[in-house]
C-alpha positions as CSV (number, residue, x, y, z in Angstrom):
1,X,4.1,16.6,-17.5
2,X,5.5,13.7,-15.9
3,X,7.8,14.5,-12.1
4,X,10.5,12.1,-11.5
5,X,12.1,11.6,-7.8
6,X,15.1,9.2,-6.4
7,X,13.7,9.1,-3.0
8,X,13.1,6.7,-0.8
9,X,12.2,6.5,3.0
10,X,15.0,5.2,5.3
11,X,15.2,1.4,6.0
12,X,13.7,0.9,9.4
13,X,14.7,-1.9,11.6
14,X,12.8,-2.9,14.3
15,X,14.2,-4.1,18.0
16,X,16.4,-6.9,18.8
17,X,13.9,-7.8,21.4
18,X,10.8,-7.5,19.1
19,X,12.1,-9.1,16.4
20,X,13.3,-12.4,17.8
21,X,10.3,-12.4,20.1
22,X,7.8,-12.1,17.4
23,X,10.2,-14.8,15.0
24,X,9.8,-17.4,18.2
25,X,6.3,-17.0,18.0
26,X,6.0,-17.2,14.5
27,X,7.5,-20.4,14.6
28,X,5.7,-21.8,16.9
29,X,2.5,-20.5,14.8
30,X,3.8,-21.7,11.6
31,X,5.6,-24.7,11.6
32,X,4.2,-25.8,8.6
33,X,5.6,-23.0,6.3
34,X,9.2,-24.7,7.2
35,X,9.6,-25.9,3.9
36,X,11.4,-29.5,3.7
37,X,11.1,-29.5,-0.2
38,X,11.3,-26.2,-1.9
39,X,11.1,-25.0,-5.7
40,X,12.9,-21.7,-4.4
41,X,14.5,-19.9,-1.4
42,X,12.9,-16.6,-2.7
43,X,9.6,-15.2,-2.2
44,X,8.5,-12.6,-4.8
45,X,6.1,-10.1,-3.3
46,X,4.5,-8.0,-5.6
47,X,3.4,-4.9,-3.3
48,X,2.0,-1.1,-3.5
49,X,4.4,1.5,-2.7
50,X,2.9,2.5,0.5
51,X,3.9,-0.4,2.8
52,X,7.2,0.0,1.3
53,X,7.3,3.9,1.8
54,X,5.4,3.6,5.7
55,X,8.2,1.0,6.8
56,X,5.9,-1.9,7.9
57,X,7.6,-4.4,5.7
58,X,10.8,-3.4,7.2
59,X,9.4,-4.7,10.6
60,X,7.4,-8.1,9.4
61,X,9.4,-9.4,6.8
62,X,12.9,-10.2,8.8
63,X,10.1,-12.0,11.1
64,X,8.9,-13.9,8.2
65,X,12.5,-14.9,6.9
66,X,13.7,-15.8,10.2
67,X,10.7,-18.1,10.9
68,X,11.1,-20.0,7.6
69,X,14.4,-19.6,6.3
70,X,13.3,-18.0,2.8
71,X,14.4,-14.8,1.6
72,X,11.7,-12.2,0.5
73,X,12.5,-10.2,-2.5
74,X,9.9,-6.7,-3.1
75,X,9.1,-5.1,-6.1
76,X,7.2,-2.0,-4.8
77,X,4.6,-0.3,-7.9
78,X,1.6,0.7,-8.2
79,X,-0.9,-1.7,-7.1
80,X,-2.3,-2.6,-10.7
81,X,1.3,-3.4,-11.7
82,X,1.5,-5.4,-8.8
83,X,-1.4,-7.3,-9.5
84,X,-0.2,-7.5,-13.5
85,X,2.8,-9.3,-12.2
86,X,1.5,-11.6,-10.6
87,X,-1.3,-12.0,-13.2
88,X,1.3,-12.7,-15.9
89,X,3.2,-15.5,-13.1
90,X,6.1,-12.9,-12.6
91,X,5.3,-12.5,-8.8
92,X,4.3,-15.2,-6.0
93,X,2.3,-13.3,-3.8
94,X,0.5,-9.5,-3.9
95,X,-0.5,-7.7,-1.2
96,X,-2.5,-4.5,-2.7
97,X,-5.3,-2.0,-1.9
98,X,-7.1,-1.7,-5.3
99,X,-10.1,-3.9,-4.2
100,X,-12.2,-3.2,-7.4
101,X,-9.2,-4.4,-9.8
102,X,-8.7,-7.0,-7.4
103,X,-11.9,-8.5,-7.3
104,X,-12.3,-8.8,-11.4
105,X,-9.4,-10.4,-11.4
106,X,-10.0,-13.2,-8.6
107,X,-13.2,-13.3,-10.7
108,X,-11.2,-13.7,-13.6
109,X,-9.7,-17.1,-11.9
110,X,-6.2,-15.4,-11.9
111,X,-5.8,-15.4,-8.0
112,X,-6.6,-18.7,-6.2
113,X,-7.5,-16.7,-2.7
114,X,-7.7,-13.6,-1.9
115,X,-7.5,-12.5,2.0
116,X,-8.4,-9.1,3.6
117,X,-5.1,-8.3,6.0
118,X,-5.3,-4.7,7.6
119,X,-6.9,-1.3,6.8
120,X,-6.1,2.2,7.2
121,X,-7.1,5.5,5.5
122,X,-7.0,8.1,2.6
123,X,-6.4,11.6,3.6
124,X,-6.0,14.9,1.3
125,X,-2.9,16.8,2.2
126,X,-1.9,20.2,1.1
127,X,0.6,23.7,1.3
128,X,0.1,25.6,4.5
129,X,-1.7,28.4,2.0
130,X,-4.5,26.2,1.2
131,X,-5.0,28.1,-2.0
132,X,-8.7,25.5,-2.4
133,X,-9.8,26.5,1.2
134,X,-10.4,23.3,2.0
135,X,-8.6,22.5,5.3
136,X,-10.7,20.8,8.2
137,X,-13.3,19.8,5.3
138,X,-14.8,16.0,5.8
139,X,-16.4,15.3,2.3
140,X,-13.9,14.6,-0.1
141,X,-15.8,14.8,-3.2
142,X,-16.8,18.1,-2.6
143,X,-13.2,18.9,-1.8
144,X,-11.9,17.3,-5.4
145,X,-14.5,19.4,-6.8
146,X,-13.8,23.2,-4.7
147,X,-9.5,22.0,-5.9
148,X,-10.8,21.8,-9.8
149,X,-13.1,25.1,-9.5
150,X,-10.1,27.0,-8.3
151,X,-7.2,24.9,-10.2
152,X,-5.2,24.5,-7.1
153,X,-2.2,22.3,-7.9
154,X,-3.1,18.5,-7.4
155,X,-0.7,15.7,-7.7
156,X,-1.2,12.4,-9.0
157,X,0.3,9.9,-8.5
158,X,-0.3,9.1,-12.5
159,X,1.1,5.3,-11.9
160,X,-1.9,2.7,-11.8
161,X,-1.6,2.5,-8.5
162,X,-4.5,1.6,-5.7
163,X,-4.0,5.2,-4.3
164,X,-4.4,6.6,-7.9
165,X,-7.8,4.2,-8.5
166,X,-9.0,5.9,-5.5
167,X,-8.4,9.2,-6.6
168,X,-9.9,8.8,-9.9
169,X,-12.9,7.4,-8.5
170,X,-13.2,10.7,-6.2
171,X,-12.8,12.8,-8.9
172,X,-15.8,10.9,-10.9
173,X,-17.8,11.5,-8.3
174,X,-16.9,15.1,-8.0
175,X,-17.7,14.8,-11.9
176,X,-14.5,16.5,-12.7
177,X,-12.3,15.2,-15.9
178,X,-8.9,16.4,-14.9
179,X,-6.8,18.3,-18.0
180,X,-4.2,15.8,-19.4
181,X,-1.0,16.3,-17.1
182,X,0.4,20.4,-18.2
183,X,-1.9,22.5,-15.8
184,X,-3.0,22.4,-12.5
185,X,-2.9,18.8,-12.5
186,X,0.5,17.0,-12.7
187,X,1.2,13.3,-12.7
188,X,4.6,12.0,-10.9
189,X,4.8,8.8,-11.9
190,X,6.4,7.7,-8.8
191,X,5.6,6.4,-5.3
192,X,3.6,7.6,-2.5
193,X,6.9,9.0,-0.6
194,X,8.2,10.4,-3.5
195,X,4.8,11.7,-5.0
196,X,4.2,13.5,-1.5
197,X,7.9,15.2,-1.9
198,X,6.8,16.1,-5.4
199,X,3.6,17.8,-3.8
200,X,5.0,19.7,-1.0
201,X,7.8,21.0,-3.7
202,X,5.1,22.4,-6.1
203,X,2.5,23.5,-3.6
204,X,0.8,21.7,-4.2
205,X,-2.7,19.4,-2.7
206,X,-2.3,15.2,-3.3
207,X,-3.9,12.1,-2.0
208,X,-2.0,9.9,0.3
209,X,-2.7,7.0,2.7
210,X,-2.1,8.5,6.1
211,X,0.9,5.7,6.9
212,X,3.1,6.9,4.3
213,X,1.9,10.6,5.4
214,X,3.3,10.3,8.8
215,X,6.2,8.5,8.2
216,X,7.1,11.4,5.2
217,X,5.4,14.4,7.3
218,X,9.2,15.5,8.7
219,X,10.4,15.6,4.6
220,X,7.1,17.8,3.3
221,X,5.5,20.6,4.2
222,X,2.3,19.3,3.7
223,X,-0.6,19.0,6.2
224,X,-3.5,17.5,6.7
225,X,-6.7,18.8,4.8
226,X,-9.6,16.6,4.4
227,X,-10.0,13.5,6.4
228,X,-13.1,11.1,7.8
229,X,-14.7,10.8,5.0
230,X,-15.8,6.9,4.3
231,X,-15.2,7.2,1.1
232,X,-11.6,7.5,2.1
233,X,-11.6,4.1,3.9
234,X,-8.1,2.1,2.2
235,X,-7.9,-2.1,2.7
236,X,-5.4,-4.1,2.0
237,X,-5.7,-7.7,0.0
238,X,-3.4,-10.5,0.3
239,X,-3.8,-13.0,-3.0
240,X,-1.9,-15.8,-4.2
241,X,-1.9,-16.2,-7.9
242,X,-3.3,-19.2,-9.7
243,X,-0.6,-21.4,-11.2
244,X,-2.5,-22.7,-14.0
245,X,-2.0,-19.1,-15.7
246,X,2.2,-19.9,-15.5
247,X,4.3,-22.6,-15.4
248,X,4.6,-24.2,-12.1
249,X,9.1,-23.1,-12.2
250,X,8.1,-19.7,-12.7
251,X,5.7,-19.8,-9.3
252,X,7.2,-20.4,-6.0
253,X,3.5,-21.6,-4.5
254,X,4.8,-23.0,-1.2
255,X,7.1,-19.7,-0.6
256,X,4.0,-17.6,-1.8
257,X,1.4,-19.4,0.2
258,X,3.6,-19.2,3.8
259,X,3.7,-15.5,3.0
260,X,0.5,-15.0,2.5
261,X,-0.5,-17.2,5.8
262,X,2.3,-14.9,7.2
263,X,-0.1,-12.1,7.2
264,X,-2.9,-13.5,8.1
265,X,-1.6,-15.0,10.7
266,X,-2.6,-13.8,14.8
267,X,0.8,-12.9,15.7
268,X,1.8,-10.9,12.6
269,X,-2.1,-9.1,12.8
270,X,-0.7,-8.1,16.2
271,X,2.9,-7.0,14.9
272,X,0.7,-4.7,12.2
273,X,-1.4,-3.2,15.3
274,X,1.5,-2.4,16.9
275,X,3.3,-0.7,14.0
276,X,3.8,3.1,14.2
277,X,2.7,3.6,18.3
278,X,6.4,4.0,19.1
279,X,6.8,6.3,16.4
280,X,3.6,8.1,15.9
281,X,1.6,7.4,19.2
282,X,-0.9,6.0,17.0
283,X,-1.2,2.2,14.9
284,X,-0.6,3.3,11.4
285,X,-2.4,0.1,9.7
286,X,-5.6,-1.4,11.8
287,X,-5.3,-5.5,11.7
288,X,-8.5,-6.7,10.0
289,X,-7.9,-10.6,9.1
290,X,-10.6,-13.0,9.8
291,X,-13.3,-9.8,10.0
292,X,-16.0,-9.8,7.7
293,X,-15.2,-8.7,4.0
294,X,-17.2,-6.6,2.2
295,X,-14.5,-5.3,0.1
């Protein structure tokens, strides 16, 4: 059964103050990505849903555009369309979380670089009835597992995304072969905010990364249910596509590589620490560029 929603989280803005103190310094960090020749004014990012849905774009790119005078255009999808984009040459840049799809593809030669940029985390969230009993629980396979014993109602996101890799891969483990989409387990085909709308509508438990939880929480009913486990641990890639898979006027590879140094870059790692505290009280993405990768 595929679950369709028109919902999207409100466009946040941040400060005046913020956002021409962090474009100063930005151009003094990047004045190379001032571009004197350019083959476009556009930047295409490719990205998952969940930076779109948690509002951190909505803070860094104005920064970005400010700093080098191109526009950013985002196409939001799962994070295997995002990464089939830019496979295919329709996307400049990706920033995604699907590190396994991402890594067979750099393999593959169709990314030139690929750069570790922030991290944050997977949490299980479900109705206030807890119909699985598994609220306050910190292993999430054995919570997949006690959700498919009792045919609780579980959400998917159903839409290739990096959040729906993980997901599968937890079920897996849990050795559990969720029923084609009818029963307990529905599919929405949508986006993180939408697909936690969805959830909270139908009672229902999903898998979410906890940025795009908090900045929904106010809309759902959900709560928190299973959280901590490493297996839950959600990283972010940025990767700039290889041109010799698409031809060089269908790539903007200057605009894609100043994004890509964009976030990557010292002052923008300290704009994504700094993301959410106002809000939330709490960073909802931890900066992790220049750290060791193991991902």
């Amino acid at each position: 059964m595929q679950l369709h929603a028109s919902l999207e989280a409100p466009r946040r803005i941040p400060s005046g103050r913020l956002v021409a103190t962090a474009a100063l310094l930005c151009a003094v960090v990047f004045p190379s990505v001032r571009p004197t020749v350019r083959q476009s004014d556009q930047v295409l990012l490719a990205t998952t849903t969940s930076t779109r849905d948690a509002g951190l774009l909505d803070s860094l790119l104005p920064v970005f555009e400010r700093a080098t005078g191109y526009t950013v255009k985002v196409v939001a999808v799962g994070s295997g369309q995002a990464l089939e984009m830019a496979r295919r040459g329709d996307a400049d840049v990706v920033l995604a979380h699907a590190p396994a799809a991402e890594r067979a593809l750099t393999d593959s030669g169709y990314f030139i670089r690929r750069r570790l940029v922030m991290h944050n985390e997977f949490l299980i969230v479900g109705p206030p009835e807890d119909p699985a009993g598994v609220r306050g629980w910190t292993d999430a396979v054995a919570a997949f597992s006690r959700i498919a014993s009792s045919r609780a109602p579980f959400v998917s996101r159903g839409d290739k995304s990096g959040t729906q890799e993980r997901e599968l891969s937890l079920w897996r483990k849990a050795r559990v072969s969720p029923p084609a989409p009818g029963a307990w387990y529905m599919e929405s085909g949508q986006g993180m905010g939408a697909t936690l709308q969805i959830a909270s509508e139908k009672g229902a438990y999903t898998l979410t990364d906890r940025a795009t939880y908090l900045a929904w929480r106010d809309k759902t009913l959900l709560g928190p249910m299973v959280e901590g486990d490493t297996l839950l641990y959600n990283v972010y890639h940025v990767l700039e596509p290889n041109p010799a898979n698409a031809p060089a006027s269908r790539i903007n590879l200057r605009g894609g590589r100043a994004l890509a140094d964009f976030f990557v870059a010292a002052e923008t790692q300290k704009l994504i620490g700094e993301f959410g505290r106002s809000r939330f009280g709490r960073s909802l993405f931890v900066p992790d560029a220049g750290k060791p990768d193991r991902w």
